[in-house]
C-alpha positions, 0 to 999 in steps of 0.5 A, a space after each residue: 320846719 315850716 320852711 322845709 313844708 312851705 318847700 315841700 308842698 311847692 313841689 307839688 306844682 309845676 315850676 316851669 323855670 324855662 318857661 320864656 312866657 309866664 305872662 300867658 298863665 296869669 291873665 288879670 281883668 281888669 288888666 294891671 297897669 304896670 306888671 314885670 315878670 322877673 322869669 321865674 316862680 316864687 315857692 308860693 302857692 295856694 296850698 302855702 299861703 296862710 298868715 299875713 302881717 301889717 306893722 300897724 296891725 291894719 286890718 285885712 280887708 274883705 276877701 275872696 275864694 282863694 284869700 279867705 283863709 288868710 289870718 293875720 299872725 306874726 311876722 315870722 309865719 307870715 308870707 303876706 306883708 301888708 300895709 297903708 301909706 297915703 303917700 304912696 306915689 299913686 292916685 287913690 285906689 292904687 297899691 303896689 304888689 311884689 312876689 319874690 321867691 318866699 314873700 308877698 309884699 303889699 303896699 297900698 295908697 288907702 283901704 281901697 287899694 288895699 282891697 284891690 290887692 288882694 283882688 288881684 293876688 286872689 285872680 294870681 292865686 286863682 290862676 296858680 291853682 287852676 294850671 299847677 303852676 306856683 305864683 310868678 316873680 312878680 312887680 306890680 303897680 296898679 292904679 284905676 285910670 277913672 275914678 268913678 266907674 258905676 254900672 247902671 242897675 234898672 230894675 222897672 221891669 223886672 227884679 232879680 231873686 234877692 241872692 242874685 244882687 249880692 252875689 253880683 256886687 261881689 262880681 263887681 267888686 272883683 273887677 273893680 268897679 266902684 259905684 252903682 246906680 239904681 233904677 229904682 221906679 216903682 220897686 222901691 217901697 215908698 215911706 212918703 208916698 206908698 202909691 208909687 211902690 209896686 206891692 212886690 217893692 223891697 223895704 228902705 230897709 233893705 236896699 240900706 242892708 245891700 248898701 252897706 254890703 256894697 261899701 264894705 267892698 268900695 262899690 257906693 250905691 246911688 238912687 236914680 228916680 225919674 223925674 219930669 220925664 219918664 214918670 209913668 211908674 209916677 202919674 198911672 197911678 189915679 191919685 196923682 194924674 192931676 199932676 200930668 203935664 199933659 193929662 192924656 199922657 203919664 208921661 211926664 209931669 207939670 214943671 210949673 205946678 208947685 205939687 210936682 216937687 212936693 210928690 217928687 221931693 218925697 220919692 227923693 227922700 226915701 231914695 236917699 235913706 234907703 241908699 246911705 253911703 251915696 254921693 249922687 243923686 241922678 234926678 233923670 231928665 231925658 226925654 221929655 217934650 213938654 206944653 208950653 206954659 207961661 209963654 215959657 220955652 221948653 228949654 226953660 222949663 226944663 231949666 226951671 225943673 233942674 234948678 229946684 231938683 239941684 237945690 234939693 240935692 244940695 239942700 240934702 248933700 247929694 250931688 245931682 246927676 242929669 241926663 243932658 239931652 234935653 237942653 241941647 236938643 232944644 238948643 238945635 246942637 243935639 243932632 251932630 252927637 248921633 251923626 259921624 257922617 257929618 263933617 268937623 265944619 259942619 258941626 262947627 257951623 251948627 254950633 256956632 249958629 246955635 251955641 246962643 240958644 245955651 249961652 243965653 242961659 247959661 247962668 241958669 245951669 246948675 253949678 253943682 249938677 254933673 251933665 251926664 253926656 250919654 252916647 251910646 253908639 256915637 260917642 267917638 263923633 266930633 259932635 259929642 266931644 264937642 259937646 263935652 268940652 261945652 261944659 268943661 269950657 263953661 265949668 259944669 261938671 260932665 260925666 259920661 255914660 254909655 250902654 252894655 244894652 240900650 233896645 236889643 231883645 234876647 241879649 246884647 249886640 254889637 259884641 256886647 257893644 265893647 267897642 263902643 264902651 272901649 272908645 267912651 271910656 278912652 275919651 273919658 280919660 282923656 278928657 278926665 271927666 268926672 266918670 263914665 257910666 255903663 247903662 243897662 236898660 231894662 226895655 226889652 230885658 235880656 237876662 242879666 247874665 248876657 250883660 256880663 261880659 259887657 260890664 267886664 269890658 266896662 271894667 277893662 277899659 275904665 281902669 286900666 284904659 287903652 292897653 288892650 285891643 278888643 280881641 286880646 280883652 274876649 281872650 282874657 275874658 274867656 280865661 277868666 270866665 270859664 277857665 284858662 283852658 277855653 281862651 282860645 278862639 275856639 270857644 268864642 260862640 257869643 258874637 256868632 250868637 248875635 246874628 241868629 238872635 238878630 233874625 229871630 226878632 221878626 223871623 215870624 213877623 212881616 216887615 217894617 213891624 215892631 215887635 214891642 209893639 204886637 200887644 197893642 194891636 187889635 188883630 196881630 194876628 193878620 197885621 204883624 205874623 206873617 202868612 201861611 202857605 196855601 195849600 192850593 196854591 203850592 209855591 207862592 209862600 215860599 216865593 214871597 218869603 225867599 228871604 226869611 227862608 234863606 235866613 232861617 237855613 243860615 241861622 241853623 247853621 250858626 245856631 248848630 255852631 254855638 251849640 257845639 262850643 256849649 256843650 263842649 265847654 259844658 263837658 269840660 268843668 268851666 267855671 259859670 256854668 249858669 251863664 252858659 245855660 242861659 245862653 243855651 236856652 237864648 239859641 234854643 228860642 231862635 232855633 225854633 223859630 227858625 226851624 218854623 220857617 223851614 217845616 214851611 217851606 216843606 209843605 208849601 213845595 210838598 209835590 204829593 199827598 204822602 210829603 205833604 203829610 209828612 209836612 203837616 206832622 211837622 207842623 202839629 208838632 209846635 205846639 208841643 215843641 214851643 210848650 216844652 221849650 218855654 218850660 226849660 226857658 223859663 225854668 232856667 231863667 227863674 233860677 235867679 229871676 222873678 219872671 211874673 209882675 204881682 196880680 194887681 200891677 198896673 201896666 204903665 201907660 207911656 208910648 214907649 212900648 217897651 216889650 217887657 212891660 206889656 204883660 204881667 208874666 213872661 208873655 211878652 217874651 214869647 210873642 212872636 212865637 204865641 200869636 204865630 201858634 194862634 194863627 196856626 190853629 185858626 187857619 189850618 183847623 180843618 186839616 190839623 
């Protein structure tokens, strides 16, 4: 009887038994390594698969949208056949999965594997139940490529709505990444040291709920507390100043002062109770120029800091991760890492001539560090392979790390930096480092939706490698995102965004200045925005910024494109709506400024009183247009994010500039636009 209803519902669905190419509907993220379509279609669909059963009664593991319902029952009723078996000729992680006509077959190497089938059969049934279609005749033998694929969460700017994080490890689990490490600054509520933890921080108590919610689904979450360097969130605050390596500066601490390690110590303390099922500890390191003391190097402080951090890691189980640029810059051989310009014998002739600086201390490198070699535009160059065969040659550890967003302001560039992710992530296999991380700094904080597509790459690569090109991955992840129906070409609006969001960062300002640094100007307004046309002398505006405005006409122009590909896919029920309204409110803002520049231009060549009236109206308006516009920005972007610092935080003090750290609310994002309104008002008060 159940086989008569089994067969019945299958009717519903569109069998498509002459369909050549099934491999088109069912596109998988990240992509299977081994998959054989038998030309043809099982009787199973979404609507008739229910029951599961495991000869040793193992239990199911989480599951998603389309695999939730499934129950375990006997073997009669089931149509899933599961199992274990640790000697599955995989590595760990993988699973083999087999649609036949009647039955699912799946076979996993560990839990983890088994999680990950299910994954994948639940992406299948997504697929079967979004085309009409019943699931493929299907082989599939799946397996991660790198074993350790962490994305980098940085939270010291800003945080997202609690809901937000959950629901984003569920993201990351689907596509099979297993690790992140947080950025935990000032956001984590300190036991041992309650000054450091900003007044909004989340208890110990739960970032160990959101561990444990994060290992149910194989993603271990790891602490990263900044220390030596990067300390501002740190040493601003007055208890702790006479820690400072330099005491103008918060920004780094006194590797000689045996108080250092004692404050910092306790912050790694409490990062590792609130994160329980972590393995690393990521001690940061990078950046940091310091006083030399002692008649000691810099090098050799930074190697007397790294050594006392790695014995507390391992004092307390964690294995410590460092970022290494510090030591290779004080050894002379950091510069060929950034450089693809320079010759292989030219990196060779400074390698051997610097090399010594390292090898002279080479026994002072910890042995149970991971010397995390970040690249994150550069990582194909001679110089950074070379570097990482450096430590493979002399045993240390290397793990990679590259950047879904390093300094972009409003969102990512670079298509979402995939190629460099995909030329990482292949060397890192090649190399079998320990992992690669994707970084996603917080600096200048684009939403962190506009990441997505970034860590989507991130998971495409480091798990099943080189399989697909850059083109044929924005299609599957077109497909996977919004639907199958919007994977063509024809919806691709996100790289044409990048070039109006790349002119909107100093459309309103003079050349050569740097946005992140407006708010420490004392007279931005004459410094950093640019000029206004003179009314009596019609002409010379338009003259002196013959670019801006050209720039402007061909922002629209692109701008008016990705708004027609939204709204289209809008009006056609995709799947993430909300990503697509952050990337509308993203072309809203470069619009404006754009639209800026060109009701300029019409009242510096308006030629009569009537036109240049007209001209004036225009520019009365925006004002009114800006104030509209930031209150659906902002309504948008607060539906997951927490725009506004607390009252009482303290600003840090560092030389960085980084733009989402220059004000308390969500001034810092508008501005350009804020301070062009002010001057504005100030030099055409008599006539507006």
């Amino acid at each position: 009887m159940r086989n008569i209803l089994a067969l019945l519902i299958s009717i519903i669905f569109v069998s498509c038994s002459n369909d050549k190419d099934i491999s088109k509907y069912f596109k998988i993220l990240p992509s299977l390594q081994e998959i054989k379509f038998d030309n043809g279609y099982s009787n199973l669909n979404f609507k008739n698969i229910n029951y599961a059963y495991s000869e040793n009664n193992i239990q199911l593991p989480i599951r998603y949208h389309f695999t939730n319902h499934i129950q375990t029952n006997n073997f009669s009723d089931a149509v899933i056949n599961y199992s274990i078996n640790p000697a599955l000729d995989l590595i760990d992680e993988g699973y083999e999965l087999n649609i036949t006509k009647n039955k699912i077959s799946i076979v996993a190497k560990d839990e983890k594997g088994l999680f990950y089938a299910f994954v994948t059969l639940d992406l299948l049934i997504e697929d079967s139940k979004d085309q009409n279609i019943n699931l493929p005749l299907v082989s599939i033998k799946d397996f991660p490529s790198l074993k350790f694929r962490p994305i980098h969460i940085d939270i010291k700017h800003h945080m997202e709505k609690k809901s937000y994080y959950f629901n984003l490890i569920d993201d990351l689990a689907k596509q099979k990444i297993n690790g992140i490490i947080v950025e935990f600054e000032d956001k984590l509520k300190y036991e041992l040291r309650p000054e450091v933890g900003a007044s909004d921080a989340l208890p110990i108590k739960w970032w160990i709920e959101i561990s444990e919610y994060a290992n149910k689904r194989n993603i271990m979450i790891n602490p990263l507390v900044q220390g030596l360097g990067h300390a501002s969130f740190i040493l601003k605050h007055e208890k702790n100043k006479y820690l400072r390596d330099n005491p103008d500066s918060d920004w780094a601490f006194n590797p000689l002062n045996s108080e250092t390690y004692d404050l910092q110590f306790d912050l790694y303390l409490d990062a590792i109770k609130a994160t329980p099922y972590g393995k690393y500890l990521h001690v940061g390191g990078d950046e940091v120029h310091l006083l030399k003391r002692d008649g000691k190097s810099e090098l050799e402080l930074n190697l007397i800091w790294l050594n006392k951090v790695c014995e507390f890691a391992k004092k307390h189980n964690r294995i410590p991760i460092f970022w290494d640029d510090m030591p290779l810059k004080h050894a002379g051989v950091y510069r060929p890492m950034f450089n693809s310009e320079i010759s292989e014998e030219k990196v060779d002739e400074i390698w051997k001539k610097n090399e010594l600086n390292l090898m002279q201390f080479i026994e002072k490198f910890p042995k149970n560090a991971v010397y995390m070699r970040w690249n994150y535009q550069k990582s194909e160059t001679y110089g950074n392979q070379k570097a990482m065969d450096w430590y493979t040659k002399n045993n240390l550890k290397v793990m990679g790390a590259t950047a879904g967003q390093t300094r972009w302001t409003l969102m990512p560039q670079n298509q979402s930096n995939i190629p460099q992710i995909k030329s990482f992530a292949i060397s890192s296999i090649e190399k079998n480092l320990e992992g690669l991380l994707l970084t996603l700094w917080d600096d200048d904080s684009p939403h962190f939706e506009l990441y997505k597509r970034g860590i989507a790459a991130f998971a495409q690569y480091t798990w099943s490698g080189n399989k697909t090109t850059i083109e044929e991955f924005k299609t599957i992840y077109r497909h996977r995102g919004f639907g199958p129906e919007f994977s063509n070409n024809e919806f691709a609006f996100i790289d044409k965004l990048e070039k109006p969001v790349s002119l909107w960062l100093n459309m309103l300002l003079e050349e050569k200045v740097r946005r992140a640094a407006i708010s420490k100007e004392e007279n931005p307004l004459e410094t950093f925005i640019i000029d206004l046309p003179d009314l009596e002398n019609k002409g010379m505006w338009s003259k002196k910024y013959f670019n801006k405005i050209e720039n402007a006409r061909a922002s629209l122009l692109i701008s008016k494109e990705v708004d027609e590909t939204i709204e289209k896919l809008m009006q056609n029920d995709p799947k993430n709506t909300y990503t697509l309204e952050i990337y509308k409110q993203v072309n809203e803002l470069v619009k404006f400024s754009s639209n800026i520049i060109i009701a300029l231009e019409k009242l510096d060549v308006s030629s009569d009183l009537d036109y240049e009236k007209t001209a004036l109206n225009e520019v009365r308006k925006f004002e009114n247009n800006f104030n509209s516009l930031r209150i659906n920005f902002e309504e948008v972007y607060s539906k997951t994010r927490i725009l506004n610092k607390p009252e009482n935080y303290i600003l840090d003090q560092d030389k960085h500039n980084h733009p989402a750290n220059q004000t308390i609310n969500f001034d810092w994002q508008f501005f350009s636009e804020i301070y062009f309104l002010e001057k504005i008002k100030k030099n055409y008060k008599d006539i507006l």
